[in-house]
Backbone atoms as SQL, in Angstrom:
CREATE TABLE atoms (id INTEGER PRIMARY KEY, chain TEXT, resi INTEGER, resn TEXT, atom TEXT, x REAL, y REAL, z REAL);
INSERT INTO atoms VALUES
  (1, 'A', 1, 'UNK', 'N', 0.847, -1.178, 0.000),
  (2, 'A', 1, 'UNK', 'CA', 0.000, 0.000, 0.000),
  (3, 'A', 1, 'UNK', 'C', 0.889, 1.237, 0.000),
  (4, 'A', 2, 'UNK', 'N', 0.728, 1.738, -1.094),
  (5, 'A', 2, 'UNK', 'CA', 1.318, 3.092, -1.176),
  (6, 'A', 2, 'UNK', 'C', 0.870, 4.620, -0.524),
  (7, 'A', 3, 'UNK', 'N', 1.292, 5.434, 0.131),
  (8, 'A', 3, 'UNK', 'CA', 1.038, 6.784, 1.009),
  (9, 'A', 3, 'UNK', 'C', 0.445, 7.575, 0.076),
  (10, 'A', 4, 'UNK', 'N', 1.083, 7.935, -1.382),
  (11, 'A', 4, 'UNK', 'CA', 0.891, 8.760, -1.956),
  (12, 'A', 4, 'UNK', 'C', -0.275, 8.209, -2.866),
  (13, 'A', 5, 'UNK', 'N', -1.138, 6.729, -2.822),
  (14, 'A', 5, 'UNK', 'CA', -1.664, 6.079, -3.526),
  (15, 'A', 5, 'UNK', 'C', -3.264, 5.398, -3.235),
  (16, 'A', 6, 'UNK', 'N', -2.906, 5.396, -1.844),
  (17, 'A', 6, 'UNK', 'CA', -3.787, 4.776, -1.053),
  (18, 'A', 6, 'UNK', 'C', -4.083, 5.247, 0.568),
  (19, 'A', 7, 'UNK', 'N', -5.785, 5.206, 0.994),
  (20, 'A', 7, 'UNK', 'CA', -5.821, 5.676, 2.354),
  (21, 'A', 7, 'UNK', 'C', -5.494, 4.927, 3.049),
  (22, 'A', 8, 'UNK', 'N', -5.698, 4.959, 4.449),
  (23, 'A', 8, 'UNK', 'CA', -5.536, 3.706, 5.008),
  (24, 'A', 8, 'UNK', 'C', -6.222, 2.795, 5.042),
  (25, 'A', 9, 'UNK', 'N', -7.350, 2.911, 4.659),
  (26, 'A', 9, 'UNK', 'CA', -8.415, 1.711, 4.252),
  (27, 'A', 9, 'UNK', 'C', -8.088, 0.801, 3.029),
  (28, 'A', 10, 'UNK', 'N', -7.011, 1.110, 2.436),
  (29, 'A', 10, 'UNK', 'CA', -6.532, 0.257, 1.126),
  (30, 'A', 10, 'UNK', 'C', -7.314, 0.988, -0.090),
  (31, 'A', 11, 'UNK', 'N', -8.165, 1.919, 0.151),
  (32, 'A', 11, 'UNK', 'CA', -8.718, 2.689, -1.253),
  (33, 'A', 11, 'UNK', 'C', -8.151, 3.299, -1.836),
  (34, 'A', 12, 'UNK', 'N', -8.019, 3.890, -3.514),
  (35, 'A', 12, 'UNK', 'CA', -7.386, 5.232, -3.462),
  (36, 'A', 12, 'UNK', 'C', -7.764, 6.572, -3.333),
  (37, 'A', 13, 'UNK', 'N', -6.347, 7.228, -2.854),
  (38, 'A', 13, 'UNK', 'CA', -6.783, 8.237, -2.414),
  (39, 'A', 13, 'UNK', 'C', -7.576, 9.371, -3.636),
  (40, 'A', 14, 'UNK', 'N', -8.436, 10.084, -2.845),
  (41, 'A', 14, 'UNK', 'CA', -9.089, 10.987, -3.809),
  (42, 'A', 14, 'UNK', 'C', -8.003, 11.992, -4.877),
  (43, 'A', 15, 'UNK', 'N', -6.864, 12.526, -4.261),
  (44, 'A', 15, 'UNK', 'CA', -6.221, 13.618, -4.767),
  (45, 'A', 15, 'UNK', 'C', -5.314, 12.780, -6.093),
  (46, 'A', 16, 'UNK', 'N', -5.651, 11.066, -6.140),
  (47, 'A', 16, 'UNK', 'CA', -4.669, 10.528, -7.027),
  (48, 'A', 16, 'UNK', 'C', -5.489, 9.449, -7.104),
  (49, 'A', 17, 'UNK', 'N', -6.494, 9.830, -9.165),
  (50, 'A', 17, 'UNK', 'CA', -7.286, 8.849, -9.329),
  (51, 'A', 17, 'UNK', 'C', -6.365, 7.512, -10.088),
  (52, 'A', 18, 'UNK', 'N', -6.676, 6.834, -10.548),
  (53, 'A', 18, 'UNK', 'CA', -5.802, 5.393, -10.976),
  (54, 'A', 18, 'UNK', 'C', -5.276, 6.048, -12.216),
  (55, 'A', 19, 'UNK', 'N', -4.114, 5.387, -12.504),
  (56, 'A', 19, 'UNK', 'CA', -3.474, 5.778, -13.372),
  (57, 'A', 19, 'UNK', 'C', -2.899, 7.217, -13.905),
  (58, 'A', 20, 'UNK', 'N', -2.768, 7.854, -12.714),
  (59, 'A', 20, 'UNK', 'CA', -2.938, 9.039, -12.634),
  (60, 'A', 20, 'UNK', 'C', -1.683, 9.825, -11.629),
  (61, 'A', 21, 'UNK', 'N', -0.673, 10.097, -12.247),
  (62, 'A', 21, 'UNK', 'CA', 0.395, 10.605, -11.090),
  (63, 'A', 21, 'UNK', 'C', -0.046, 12.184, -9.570),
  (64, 'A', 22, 'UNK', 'N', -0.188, 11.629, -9.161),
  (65, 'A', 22, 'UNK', 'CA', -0.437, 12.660, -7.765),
  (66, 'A', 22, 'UNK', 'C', 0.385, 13.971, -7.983),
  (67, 'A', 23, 'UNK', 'N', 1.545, 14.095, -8.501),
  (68, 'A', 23, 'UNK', 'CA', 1.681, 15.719, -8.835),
  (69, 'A', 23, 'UNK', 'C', 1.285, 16.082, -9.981),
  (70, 'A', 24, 'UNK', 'N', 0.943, 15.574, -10.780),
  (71, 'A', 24, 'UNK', 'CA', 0.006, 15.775, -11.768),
  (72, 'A', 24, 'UNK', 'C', -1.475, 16.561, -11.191),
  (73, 'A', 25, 'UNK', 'N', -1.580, 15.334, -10.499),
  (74, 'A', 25, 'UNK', 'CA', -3.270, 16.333, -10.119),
  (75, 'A', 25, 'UNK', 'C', -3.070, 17.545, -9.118),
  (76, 'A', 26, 'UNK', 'N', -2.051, 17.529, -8.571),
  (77, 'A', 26, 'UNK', 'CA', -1.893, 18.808, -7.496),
  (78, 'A', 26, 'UNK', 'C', -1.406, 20.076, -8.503),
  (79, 'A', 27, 'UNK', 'N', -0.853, 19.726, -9.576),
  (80, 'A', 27, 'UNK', 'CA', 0.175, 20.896, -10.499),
  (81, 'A', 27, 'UNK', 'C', -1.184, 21.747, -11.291),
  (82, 'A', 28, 'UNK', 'N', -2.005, 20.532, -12.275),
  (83, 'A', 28, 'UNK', 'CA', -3.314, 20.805, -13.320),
  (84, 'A', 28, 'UNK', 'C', -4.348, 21.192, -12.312),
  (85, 'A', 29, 'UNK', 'N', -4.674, 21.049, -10.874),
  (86, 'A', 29, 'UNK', 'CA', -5.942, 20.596, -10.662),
  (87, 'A', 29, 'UNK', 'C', -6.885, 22.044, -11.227),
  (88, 'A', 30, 'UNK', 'N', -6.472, 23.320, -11.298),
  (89, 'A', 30, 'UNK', 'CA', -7.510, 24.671, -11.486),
  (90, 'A', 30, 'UNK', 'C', -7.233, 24.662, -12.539),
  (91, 'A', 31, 'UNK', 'N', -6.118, 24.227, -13.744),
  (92, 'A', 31, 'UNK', 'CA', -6.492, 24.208, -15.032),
  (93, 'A', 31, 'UNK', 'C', -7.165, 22.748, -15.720),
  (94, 'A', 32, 'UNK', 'N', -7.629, 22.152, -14.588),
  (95, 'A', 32, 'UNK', 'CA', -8.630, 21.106, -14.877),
  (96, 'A', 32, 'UNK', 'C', -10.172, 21.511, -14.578),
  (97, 'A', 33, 'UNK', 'N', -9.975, 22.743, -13.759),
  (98, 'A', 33, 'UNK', 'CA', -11.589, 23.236, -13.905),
  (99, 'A', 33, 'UNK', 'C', -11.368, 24.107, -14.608),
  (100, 'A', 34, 'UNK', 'N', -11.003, 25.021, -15.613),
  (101, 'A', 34, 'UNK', 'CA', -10.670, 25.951, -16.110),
  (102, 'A', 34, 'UNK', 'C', -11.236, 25.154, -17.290),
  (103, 'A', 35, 'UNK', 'N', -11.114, 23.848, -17.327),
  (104, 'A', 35, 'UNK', 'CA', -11.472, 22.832, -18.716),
  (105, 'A', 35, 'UNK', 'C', -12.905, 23.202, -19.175),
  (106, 'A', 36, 'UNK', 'N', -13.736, 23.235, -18.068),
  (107, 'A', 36, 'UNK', 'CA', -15.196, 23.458, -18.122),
  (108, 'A', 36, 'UNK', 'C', -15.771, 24.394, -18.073),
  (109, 'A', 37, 'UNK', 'N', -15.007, 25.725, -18.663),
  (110, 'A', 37, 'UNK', 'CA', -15.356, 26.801, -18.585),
  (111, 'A', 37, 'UNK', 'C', -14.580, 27.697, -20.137),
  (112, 'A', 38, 'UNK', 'N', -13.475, 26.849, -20.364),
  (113, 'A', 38, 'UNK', 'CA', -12.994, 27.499, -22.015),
  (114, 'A', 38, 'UNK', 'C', -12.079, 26.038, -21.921),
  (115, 'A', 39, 'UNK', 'N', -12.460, 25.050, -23.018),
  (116, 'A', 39, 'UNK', 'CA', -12.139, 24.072, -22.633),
  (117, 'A', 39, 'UNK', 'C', -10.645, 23.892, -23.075),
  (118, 'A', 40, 'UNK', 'N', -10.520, 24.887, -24.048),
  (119, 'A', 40, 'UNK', 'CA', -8.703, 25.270, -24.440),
  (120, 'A', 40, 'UNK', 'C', -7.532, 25.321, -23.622),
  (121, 'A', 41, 'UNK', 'N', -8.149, 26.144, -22.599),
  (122, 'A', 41, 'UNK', 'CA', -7.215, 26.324, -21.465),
  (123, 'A', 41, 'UNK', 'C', -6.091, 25.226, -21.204),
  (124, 'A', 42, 'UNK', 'N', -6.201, 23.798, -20.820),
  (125, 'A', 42, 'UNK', 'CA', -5.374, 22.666, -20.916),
  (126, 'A', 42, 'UNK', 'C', -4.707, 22.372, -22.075),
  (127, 'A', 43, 'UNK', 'N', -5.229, 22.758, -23.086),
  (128, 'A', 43, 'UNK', 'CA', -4.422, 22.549, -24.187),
  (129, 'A', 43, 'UNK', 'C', -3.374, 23.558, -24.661),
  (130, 'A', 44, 'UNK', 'N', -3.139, 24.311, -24.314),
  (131, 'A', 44, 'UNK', 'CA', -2.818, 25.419, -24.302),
  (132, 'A', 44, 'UNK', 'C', -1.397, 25.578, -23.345),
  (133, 'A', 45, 'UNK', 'N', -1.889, 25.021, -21.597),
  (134, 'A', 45, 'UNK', 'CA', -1.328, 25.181, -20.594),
  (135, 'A', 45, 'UNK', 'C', -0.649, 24.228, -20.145),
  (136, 'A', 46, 'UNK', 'N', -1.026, 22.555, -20.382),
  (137, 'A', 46, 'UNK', 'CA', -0.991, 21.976, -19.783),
  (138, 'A', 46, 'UNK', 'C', -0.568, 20.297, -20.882),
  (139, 'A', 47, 'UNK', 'N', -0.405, 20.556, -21.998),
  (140, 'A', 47, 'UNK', 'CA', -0.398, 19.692, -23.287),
  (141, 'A', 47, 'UNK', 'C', -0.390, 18.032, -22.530),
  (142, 'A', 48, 'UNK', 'N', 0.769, 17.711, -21.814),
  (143, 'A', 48, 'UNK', 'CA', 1.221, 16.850, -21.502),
  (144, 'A', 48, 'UNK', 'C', 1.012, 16.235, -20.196),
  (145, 'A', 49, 'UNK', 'N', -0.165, 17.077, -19.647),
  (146, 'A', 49, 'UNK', 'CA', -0.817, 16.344, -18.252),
  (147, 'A', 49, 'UNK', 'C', -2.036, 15.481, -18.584),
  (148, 'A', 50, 'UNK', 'N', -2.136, 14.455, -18.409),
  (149, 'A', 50, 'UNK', 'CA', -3.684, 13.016, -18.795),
  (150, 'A', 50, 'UNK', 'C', -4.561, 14.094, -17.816),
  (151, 'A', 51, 'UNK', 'N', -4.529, 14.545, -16.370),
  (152, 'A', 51, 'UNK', 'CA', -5.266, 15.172, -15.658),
  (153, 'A', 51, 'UNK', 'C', -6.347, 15.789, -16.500),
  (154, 'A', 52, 'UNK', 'N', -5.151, 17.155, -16.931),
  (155, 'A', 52, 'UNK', 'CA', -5.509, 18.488, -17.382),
  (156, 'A', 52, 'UNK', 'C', -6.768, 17.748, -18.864),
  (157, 'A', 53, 'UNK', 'N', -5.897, 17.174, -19.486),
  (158, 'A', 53, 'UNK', 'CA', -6.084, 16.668, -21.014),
  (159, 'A', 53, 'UNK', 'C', -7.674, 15.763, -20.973),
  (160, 'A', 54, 'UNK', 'N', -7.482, 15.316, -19.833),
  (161, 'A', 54, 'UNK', 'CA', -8.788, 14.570, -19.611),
  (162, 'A', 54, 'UNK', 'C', -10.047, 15.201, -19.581),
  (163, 'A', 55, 'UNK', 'N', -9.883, 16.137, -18.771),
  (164, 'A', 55, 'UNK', 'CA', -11.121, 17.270, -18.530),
  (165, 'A', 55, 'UNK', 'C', -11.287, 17.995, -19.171),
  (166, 'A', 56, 'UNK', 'N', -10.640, 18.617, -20.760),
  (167, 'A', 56, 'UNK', 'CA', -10.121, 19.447, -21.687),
  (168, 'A', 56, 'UNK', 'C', -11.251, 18.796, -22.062),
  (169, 'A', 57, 'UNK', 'N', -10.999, 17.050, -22.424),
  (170, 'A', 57, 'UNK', 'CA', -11.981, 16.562, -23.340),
  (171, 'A', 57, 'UNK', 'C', -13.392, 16.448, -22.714),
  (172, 'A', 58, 'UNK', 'N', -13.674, 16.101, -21.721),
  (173, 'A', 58, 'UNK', 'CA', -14.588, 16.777, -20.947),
  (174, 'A', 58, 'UNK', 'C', -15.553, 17.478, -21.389),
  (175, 'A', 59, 'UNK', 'N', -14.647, 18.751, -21.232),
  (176, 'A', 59, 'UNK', 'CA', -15.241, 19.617, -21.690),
  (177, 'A', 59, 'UNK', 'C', -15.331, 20.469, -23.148),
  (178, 'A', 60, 'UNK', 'N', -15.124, 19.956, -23.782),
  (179, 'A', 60, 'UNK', 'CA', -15.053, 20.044, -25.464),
  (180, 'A', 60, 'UNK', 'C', -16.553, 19.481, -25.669),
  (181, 'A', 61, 'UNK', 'N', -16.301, 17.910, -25.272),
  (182, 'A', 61, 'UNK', 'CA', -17.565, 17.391, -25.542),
  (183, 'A', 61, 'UNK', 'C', -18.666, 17.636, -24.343),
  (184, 'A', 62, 'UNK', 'N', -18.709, 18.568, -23.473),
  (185, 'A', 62, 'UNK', 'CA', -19.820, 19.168, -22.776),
  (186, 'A', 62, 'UNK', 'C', -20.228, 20.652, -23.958),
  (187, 'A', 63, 'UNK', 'N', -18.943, 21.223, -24.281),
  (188, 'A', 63, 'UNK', 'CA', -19.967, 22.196, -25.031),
  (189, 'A', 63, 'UNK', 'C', -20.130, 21.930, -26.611),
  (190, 'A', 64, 'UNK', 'N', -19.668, 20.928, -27.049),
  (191, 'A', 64, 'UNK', 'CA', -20.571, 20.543, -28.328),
  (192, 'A', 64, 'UNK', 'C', -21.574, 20.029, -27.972),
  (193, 'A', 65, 'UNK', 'N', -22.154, 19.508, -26.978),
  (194, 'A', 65, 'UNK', 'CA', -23.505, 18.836, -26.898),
  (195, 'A', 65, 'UNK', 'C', -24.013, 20.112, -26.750),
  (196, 'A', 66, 'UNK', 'N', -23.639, 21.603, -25.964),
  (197, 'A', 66, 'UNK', 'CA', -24.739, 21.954, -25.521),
  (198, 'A', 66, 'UNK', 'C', -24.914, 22.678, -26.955),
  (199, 'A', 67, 'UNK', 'N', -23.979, 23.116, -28.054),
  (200, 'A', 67, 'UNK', 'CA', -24.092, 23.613, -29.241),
  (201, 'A', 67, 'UNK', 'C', -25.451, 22.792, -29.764),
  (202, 'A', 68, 'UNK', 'N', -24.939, 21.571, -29.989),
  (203, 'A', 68, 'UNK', 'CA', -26.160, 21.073, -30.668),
  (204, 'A', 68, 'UNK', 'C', -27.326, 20.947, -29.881),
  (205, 'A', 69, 'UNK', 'N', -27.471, 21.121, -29.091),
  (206, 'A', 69, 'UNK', 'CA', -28.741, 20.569, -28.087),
  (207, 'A', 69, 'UNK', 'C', -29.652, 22.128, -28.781),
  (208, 'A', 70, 'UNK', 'N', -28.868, 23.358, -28.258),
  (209, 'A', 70, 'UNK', 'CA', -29.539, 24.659, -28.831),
  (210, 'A', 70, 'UNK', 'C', -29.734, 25.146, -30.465),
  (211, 'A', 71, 'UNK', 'N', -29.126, 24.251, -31.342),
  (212, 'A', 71, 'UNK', 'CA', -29.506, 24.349, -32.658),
  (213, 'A', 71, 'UNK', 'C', -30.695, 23.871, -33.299),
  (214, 'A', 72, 'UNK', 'N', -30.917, 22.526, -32.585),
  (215, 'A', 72, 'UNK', 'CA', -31.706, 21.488, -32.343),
  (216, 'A', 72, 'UNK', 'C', -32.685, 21.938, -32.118),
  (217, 'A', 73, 'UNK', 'N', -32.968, 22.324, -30.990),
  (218, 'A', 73, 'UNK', 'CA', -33.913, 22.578, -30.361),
  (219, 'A', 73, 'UNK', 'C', -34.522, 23.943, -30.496),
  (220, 'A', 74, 'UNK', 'N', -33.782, 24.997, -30.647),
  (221, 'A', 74, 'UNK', 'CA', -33.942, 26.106, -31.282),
  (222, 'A', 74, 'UNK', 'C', -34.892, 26.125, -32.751),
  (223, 'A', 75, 'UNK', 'N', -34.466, 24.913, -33.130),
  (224, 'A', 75, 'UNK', 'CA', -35.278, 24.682, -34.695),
  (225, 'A', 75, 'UNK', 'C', -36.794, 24.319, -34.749),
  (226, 'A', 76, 'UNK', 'N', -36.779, 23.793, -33.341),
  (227, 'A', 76, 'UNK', 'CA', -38.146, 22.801, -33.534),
  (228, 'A', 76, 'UNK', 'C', -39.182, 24.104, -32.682),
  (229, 'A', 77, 'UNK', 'N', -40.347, 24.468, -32.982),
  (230, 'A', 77, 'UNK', 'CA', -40.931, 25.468, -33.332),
  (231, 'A', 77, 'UNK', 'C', -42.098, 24.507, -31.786),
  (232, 'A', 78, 'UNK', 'N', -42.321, 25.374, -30.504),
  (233, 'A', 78, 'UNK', 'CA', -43.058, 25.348, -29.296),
  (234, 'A', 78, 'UNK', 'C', -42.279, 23.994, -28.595),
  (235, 'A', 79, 'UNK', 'N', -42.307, 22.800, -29.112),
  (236, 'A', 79, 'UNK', 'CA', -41.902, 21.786, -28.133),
  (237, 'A', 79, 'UNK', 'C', -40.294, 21.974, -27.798),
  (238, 'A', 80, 'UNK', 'N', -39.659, 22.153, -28.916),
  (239, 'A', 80, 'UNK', 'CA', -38.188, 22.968, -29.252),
  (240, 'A', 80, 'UNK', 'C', -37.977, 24.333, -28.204),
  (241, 'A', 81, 'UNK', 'N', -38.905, 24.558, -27.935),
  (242, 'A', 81, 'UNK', 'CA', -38.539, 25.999, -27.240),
  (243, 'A', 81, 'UNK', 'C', -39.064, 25.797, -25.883),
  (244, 'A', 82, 'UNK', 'N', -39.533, 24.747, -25.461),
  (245, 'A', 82, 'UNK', 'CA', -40.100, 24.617, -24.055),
  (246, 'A', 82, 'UNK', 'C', -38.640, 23.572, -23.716),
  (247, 'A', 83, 'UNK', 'N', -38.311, 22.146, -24.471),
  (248, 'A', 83, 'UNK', 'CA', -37.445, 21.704, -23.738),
  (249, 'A', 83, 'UNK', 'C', -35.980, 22.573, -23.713),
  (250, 'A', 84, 'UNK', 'N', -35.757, 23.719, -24.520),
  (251, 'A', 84, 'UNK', 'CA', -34.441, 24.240, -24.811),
  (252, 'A', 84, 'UNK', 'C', -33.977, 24.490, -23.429),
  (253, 'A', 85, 'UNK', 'N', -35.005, 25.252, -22.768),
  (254, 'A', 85, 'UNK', 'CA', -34.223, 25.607, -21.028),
  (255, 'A', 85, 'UNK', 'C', -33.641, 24.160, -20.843),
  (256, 'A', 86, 'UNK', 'N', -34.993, 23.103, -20.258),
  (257, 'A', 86, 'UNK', 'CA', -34.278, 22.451, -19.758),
  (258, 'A', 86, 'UNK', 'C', -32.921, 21.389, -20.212),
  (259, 'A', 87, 'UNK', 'N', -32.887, 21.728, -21.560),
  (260, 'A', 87, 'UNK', 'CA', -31.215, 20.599, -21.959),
  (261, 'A', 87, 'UNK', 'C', -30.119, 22.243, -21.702),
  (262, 'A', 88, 'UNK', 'N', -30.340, 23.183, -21.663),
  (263, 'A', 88, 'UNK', 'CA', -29.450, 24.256, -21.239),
  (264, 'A', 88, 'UNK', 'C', -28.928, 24.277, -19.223),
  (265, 'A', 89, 'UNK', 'N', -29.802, 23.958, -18.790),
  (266, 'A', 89, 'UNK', 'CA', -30.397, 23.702, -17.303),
  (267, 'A', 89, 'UNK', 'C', -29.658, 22.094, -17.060),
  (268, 'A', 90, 'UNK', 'N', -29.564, 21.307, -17.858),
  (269, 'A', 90, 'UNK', 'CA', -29.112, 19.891, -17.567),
  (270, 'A', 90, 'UNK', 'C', -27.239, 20.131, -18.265),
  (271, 'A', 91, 'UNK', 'N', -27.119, 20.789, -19.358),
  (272, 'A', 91, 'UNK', 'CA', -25.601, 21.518, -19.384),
  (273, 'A', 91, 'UNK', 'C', -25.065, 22.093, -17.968),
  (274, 'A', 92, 'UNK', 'N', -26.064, 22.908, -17.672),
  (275, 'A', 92, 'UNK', 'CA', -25.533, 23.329, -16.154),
  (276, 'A', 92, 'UNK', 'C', -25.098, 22.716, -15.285),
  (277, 'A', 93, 'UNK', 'N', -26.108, 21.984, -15.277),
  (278, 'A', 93, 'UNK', 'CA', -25.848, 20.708, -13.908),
  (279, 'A', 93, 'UNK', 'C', -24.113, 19.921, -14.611),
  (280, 'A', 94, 'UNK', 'N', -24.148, 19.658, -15.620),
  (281, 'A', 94, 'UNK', 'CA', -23.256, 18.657, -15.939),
  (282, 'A', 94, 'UNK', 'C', -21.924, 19.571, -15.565),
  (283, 'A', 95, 'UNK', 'N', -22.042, 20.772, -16.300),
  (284, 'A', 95, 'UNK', 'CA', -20.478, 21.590, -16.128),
  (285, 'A', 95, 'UNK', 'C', -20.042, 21.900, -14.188),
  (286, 'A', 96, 'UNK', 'N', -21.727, 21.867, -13.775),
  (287, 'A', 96, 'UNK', 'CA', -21.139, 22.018, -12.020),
  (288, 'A', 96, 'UNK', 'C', -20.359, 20.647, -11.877),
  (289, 'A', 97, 'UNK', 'N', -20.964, 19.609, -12.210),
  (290, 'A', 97, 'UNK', 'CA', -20.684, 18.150, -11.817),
  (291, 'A', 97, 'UNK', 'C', -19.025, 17.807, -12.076),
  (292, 'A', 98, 'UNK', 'N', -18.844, 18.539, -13.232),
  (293, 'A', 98, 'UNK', 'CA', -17.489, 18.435, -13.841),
  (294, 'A', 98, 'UNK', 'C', -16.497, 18.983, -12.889),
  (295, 'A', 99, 'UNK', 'N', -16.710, 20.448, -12.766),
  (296, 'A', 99, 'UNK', 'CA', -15.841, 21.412, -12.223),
  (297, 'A', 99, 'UNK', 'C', -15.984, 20.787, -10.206),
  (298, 'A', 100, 'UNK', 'N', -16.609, 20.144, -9.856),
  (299, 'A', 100, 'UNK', 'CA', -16.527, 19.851, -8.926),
  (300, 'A', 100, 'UNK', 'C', -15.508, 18.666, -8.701),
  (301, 'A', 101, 'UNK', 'N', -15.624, 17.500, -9.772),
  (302, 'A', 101, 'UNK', 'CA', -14.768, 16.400, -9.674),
  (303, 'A', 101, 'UNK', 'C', -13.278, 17.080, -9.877),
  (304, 'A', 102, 'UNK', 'N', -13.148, 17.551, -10.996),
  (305, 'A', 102, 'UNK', 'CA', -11.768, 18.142, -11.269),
  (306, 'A', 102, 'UNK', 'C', -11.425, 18.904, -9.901),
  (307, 'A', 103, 'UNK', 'N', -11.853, 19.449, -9.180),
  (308, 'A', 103, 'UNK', 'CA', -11.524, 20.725, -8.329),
  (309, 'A', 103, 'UNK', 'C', -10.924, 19.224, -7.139),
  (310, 'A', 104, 'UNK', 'N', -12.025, 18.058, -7.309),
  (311, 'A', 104, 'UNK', 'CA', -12.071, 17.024, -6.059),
  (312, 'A', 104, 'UNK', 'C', -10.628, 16.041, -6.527),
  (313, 'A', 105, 'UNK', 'N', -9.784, 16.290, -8.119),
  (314, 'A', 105, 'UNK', 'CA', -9.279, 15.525, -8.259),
  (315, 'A', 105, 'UNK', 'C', -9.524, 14.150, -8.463),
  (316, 'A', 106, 'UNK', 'N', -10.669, 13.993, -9.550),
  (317, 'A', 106, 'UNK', 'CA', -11.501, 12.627, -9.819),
  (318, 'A', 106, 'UNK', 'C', -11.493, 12.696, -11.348),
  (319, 'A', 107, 'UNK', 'N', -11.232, 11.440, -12.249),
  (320, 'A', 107, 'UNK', 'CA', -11.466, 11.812, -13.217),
  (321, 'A', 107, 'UNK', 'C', -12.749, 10.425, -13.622),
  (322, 'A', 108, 'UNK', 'N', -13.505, 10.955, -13.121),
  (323, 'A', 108, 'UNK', 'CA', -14.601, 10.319, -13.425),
  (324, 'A', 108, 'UNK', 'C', -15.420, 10.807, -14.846),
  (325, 'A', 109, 'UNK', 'N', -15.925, 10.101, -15.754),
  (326, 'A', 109, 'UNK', 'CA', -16.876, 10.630, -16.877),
  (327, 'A', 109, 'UNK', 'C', -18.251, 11.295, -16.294),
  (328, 'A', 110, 'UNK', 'N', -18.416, 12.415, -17.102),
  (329, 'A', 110, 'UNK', 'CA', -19.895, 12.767, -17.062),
  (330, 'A', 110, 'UNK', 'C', -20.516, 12.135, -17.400),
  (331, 'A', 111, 'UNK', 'N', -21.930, 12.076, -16.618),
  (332, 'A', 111, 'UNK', 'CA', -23.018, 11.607, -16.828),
  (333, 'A', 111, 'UNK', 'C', -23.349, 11.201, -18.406),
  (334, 'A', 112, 'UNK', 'N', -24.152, 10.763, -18.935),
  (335, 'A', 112, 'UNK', 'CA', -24.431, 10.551, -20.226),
  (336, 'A', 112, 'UNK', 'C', -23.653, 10.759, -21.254),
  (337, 'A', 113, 'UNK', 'N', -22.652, 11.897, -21.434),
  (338, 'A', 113, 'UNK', 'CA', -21.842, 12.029, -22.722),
  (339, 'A', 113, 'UNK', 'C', -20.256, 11.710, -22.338),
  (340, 'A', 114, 'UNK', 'N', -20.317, 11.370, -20.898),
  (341, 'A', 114, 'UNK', 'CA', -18.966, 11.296, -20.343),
  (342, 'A', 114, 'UNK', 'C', -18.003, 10.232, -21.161),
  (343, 'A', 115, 'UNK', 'N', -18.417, 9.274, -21.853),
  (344, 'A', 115, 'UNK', 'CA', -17.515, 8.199, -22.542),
  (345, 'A', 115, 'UNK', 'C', -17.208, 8.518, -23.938),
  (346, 'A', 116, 'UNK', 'N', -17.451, 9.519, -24.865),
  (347, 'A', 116, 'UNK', 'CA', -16.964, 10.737, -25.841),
  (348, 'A', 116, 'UNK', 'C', -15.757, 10.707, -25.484),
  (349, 'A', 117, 'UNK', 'N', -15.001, 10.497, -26.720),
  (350, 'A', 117, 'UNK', 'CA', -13.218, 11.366, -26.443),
  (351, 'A', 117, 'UNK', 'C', -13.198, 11.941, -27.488),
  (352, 'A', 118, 'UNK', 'N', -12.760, 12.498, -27.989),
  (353, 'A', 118, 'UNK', 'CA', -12.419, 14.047, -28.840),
  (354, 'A', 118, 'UNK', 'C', -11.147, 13.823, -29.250),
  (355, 'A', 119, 'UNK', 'N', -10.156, 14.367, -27.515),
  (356, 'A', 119, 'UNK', 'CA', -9.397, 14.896, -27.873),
  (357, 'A', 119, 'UNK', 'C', -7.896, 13.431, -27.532),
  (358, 'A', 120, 'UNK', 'N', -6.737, 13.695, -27.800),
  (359, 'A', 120, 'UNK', 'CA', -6.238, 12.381, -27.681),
  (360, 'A', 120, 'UNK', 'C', -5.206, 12.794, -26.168),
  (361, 'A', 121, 'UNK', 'N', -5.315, 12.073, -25.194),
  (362, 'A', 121, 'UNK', 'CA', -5.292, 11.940, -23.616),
  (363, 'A', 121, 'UNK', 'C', -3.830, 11.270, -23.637),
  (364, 'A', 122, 'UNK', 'N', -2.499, 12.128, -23.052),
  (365, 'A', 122, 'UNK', 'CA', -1.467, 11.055, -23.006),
  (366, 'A', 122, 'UNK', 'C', -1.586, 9.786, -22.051);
């Protein structure tokens, strides 16, 4: 059982998800929420961190869904315009969900579009 790897319960620790080097996530962790808010930022800052790179893709594919969700839906004339809040309202939720794991040092997938890769993750 490793210190930097594991609690004492034999789990791992939160700040170092699997496969995942622990100064890595301490170096990326605010340009891993920075992912879900201009999802460039890691690419940009961070090329060569899986952390950073992970949540980049993340969030690439959080705001192409919400692109299309509002083109989409924008098109379709009363039913289109009643569900538009709520897939804009369920973007929300997802980008809090995101920016919370990254901030928690988790690289868990989002909900529903979380298994999308985009971008290529060292």
């Amino acid at each position: 059982m490793s210190p930097l790897n594991d609690d004492e319960r034999g789990y791992p620790a939160a700040d170092a998800p699997s496969g995942v080097d622990p100064a890595d996530v301490h170096q990326n962790k605010w340009l891993a929420v920075a992912a879900y808010i201009i999802f460039f930022i890691p690419l940009l800052a961070a090329r060569q961190s899986r952390f950073a790179m992970y949540h980049a893709n993340q969030g690439l594919v959080l705001l192409l869904f919400s692109i299309a969700c509002n083109i989409v839906l924008g098109f379709i004339p009363f039913i289109g315009w009643i569900l538009l809040p709520i897939a804009n309202l369920a973007t929300l939720v997802l980008v809090i969900i995101g920016i919370l794991q990254s901030a928690n040092g988790q690289l868990k997938p989002l909900p529903v579009i979380g298994s999308i890769s985009l971008l290529k993750v060292p």
